[in-house]
N, C-alpha and C positions, 0 to 999 in steps of 0.2 A: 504493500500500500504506500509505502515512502521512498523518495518523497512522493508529496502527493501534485497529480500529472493536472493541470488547470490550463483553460484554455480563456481569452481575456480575447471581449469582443468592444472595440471601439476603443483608439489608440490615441485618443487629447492627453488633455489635462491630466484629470482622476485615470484614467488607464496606465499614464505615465508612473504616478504614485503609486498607485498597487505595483507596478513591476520592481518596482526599487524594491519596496517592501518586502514583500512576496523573494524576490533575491536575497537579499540579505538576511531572511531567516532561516533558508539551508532547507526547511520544509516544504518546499515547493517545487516543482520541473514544469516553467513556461513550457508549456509543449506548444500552444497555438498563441499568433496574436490577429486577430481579424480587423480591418479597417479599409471599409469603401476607399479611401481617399489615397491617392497613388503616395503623397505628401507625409502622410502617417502612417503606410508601409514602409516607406525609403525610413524612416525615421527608424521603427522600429525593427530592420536589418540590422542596423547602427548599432541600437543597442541593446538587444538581444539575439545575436547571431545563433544563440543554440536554439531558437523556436522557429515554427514552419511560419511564415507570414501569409499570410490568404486573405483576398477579399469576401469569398465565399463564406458565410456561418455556419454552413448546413456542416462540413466539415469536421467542424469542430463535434456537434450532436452525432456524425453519426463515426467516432471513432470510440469502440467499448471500453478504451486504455484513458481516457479522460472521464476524471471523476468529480469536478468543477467547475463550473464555468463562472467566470465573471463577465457582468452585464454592466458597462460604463459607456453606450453610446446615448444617441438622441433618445428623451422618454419616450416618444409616437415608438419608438421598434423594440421597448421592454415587455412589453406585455406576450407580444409574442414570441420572444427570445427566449421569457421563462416558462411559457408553455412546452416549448420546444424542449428545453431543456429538462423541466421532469418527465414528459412522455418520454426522453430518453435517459432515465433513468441517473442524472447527473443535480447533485448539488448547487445551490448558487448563493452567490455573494452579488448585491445590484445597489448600482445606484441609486439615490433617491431622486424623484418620485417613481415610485415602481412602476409607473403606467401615465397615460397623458391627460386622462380625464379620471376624478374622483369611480366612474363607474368600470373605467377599465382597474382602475385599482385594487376595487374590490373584486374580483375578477382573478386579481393575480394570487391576493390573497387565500379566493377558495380555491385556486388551483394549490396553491400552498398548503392549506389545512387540510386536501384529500392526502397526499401521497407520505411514506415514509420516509422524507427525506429531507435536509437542511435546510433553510435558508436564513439569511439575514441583509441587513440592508443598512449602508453609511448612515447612520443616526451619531453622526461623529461624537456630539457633546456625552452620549451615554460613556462611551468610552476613554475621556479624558480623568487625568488625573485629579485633577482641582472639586468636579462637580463630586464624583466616587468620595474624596474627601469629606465634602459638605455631607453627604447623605450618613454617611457613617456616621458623623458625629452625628447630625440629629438623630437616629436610628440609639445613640447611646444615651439620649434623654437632656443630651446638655443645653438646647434651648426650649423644652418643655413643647408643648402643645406647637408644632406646625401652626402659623396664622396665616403669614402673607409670605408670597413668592412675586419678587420684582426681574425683569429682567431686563438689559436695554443691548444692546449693538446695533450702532451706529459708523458708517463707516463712510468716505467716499467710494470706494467698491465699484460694485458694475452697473454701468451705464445703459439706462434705456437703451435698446437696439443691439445689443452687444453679444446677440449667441443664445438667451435663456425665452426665446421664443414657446418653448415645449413647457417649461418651466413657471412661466406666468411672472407676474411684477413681483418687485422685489421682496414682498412679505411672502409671499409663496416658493419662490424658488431661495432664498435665504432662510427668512421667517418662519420658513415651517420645524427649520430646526429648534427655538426655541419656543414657539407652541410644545414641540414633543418636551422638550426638557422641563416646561413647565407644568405638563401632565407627570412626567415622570420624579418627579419632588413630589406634586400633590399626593399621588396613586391613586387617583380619581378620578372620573370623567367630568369634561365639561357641563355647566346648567347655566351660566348663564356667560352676556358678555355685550359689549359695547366697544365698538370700536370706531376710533377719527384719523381721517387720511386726508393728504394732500396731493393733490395732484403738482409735482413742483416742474418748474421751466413748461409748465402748460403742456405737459406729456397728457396721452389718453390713458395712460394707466396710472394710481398712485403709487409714488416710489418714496412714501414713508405712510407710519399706519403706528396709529399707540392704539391698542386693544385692552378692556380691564373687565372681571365679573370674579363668576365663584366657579369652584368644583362641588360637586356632590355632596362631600364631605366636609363643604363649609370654607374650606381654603381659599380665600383672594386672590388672585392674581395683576397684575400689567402686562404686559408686553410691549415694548416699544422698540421697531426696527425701518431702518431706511438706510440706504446708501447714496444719501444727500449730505454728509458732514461736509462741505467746506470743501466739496467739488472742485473749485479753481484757484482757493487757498495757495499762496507760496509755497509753503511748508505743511504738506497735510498733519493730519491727527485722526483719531478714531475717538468714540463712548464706548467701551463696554464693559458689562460689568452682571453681578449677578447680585441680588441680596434677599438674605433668609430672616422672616422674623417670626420670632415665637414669642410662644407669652414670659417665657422666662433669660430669651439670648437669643444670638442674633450670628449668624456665620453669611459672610460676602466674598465677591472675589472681582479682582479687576484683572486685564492684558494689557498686554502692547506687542500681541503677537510674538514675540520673543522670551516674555517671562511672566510668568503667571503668578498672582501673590492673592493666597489664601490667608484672611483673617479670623478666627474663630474663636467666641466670648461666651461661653457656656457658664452654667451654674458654679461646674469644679474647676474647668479648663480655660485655659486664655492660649491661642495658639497664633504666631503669624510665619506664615509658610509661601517661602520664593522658590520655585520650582523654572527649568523651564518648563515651555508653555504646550509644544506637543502637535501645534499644526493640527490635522486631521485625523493621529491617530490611528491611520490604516494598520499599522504595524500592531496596535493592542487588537483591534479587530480579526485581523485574520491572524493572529496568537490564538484567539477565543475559537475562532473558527475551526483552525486545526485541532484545537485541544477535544473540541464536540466529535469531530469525526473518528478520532485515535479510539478516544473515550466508551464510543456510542451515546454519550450523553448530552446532551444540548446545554451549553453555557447560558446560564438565566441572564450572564449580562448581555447575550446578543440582542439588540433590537430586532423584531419581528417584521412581517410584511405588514401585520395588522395594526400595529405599532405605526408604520411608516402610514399607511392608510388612514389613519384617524388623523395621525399631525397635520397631513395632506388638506383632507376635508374640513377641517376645521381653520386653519388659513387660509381654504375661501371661503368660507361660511363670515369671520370676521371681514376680508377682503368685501365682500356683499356688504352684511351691514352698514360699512364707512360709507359706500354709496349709496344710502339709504340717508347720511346724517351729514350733509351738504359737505360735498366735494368739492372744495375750492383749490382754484387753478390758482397757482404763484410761479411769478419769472416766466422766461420768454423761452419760446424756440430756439432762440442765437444763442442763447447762452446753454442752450442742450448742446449744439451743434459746436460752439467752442468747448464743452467739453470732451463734447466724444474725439474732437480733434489734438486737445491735448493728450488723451488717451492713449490716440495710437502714434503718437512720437515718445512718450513715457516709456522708460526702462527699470522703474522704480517705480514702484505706487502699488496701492491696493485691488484685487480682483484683476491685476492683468491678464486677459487671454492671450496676449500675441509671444509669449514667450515662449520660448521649443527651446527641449532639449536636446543635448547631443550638437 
């Protein structure tokens, strides 16, 4: 069974990342990398010369020596990549959104919950070191009663128009990440919620959104995400940040993308923890992943398909709302179009797509 033989469909960004990973943990044999684009084969000749490169997928499903597939291209072609993939009988690790509309989602899901066999999907923040932290401690009683879950990222990030077409605006194809995190602190389902957005530089989508209500179980929440910080700023910067309050203490945590500082002020404990900060985390993920399959036992920290499915639907459900509760346009077109323009001369900055490796 080792290593174990994974075949990785759609050769960007996030495909890039799992290969490294996936490398350098010794538990893996790229055996396939599949990618339409002639661009992102040559690419990955480069730098994976021991794997077959193909543009074909079928390939990949019908070889019985691949016991993995990774699914990292456009959302429109997951749904049926991970059909694909359990009718033959193969594991998968996928990007989020599992599918391109909330109803093919659930779709991939029940394809998911019939069969005997793995999946999970980049629910990155599950997997970081800083939030695992947080939960512990509360989980050891030092800020008493769960009350309120704050969350905010803010970043100048990715720009209208920029590739997340499948993905939807930025509360959805970003945002949905900390919807999940903020379900996954409460351990509740949503009941209520209100959400305000702005439509900024007069784009047709809102490209920030603060959302706020309860869980089930009485838990508060915020949310607040945009990739509107200070766009044309000299010197960019980012908000992010998370914070816990209970009725007895309170655990927060900030980045700067390079180091992660965990503060934690419990009843017995006073803790402040500088870590670095961990990126994406693939590497804890497919740890988890291999360890489920060695095992036969599923890592309760994988995120689920139904997991990803709910964060999904519920960043547009919020997304809806806000245009329910007067969408106001601020800023001009020109100043979309001078961003996007600085964008693509940027060699440094937040969310850049134009960078390749190799």
């Amino acid at each position: 069974m080792y290593p174990i033989k994974v075949g990785l469909i759609g050769f960007g960004r996030m495909g890039g990342f799992y290969l490294e990973q996936m490398r350098r943990s010794g538990a893996w044999e790229i055996a396939y990398i599949c990618d339409t684009a002639e661009e992102s084969r040559a690419l990955a000749r480069r730098l994976a010369p021991e794997a077959k490169v193909i543009a074909d997928e079928q390939e990949i499903f019908d070889d019985p020596e691949v016991g993995v597939v990774g699914l990292f291209a456009l959302a429109d072609s997951r749904l049926r990549q991970i059909e694909r993939a359990f009718a033959a009988g193969k594991h998968v690790i996928a990007e989020k959104p599992i599918a391109d509309t909330p109803e093919n989602e659930w779709r991939a899901v029940e394809a998911a919950e019939r069969v005997p066999l793995f999946s999970t999907v980049n629910l990155y923040l599950r997997n970081s070191w800083y939030h695992r932290t947080i939960r512990d401690f509360i989980a050891r009683g030092e800020i008493g009663e769960l009350a309120i879950v704050r969350v905010c990222h803010m970043t100048p990030g990715l720009a209208p128009g920029e590739g997340h077409e499948y993905e939807g605006p930025a509360f959805h194809d970003c945002g949905m990440h900390y919807v999940d995190i903020a379900r996954w602190y409460a351990g509740a389902e949503f009941r209520t919620w209100h959400a305000q957005a702005v439509r900024m530089w007069s784009y047709e989508e809102p490209w920030w959104l603060q959302c706020h209500g309860t869980f089930d179980n009485g838990v508060v929440f915020d949310i607040t995400q945009g990739h509107v910080y200070g766009q044309l700023s000299k010197d960019q910067t980012h908000n992010s940040y998370i914070d816990i309050i209970g009725t007895k203490g309170i655990a927060r945590m900030t980045h700067d993308f390079k180091t992660a500082v965990v503060e934690l002020r419990g009843v017995n404990e006073t803790h402040r923890i500088e870590r670095p900060y961990g990126g994406k985390n693939i590497d804890e993920l497919c740890r988890r992943f291999e360890e489920s399959l060695r095992t036969g036992v599923r890592d309760e920290g994988l995120p689920s398909f139904r997991d990803a499915a709910i964060a999904s639907e519920y960043a547009w459900r919020f997304l809806e709302d806000a245009r329910h509760n007067d969408l106001p346009a601020i800023g001009t077109l020109d100043e979309l179009e001078a961003i996007r323009e600085r964008r693509r001369t940027m060699t440094e900055g937040y969310g850049l797509l134009n960078k390749r490796r190799g």
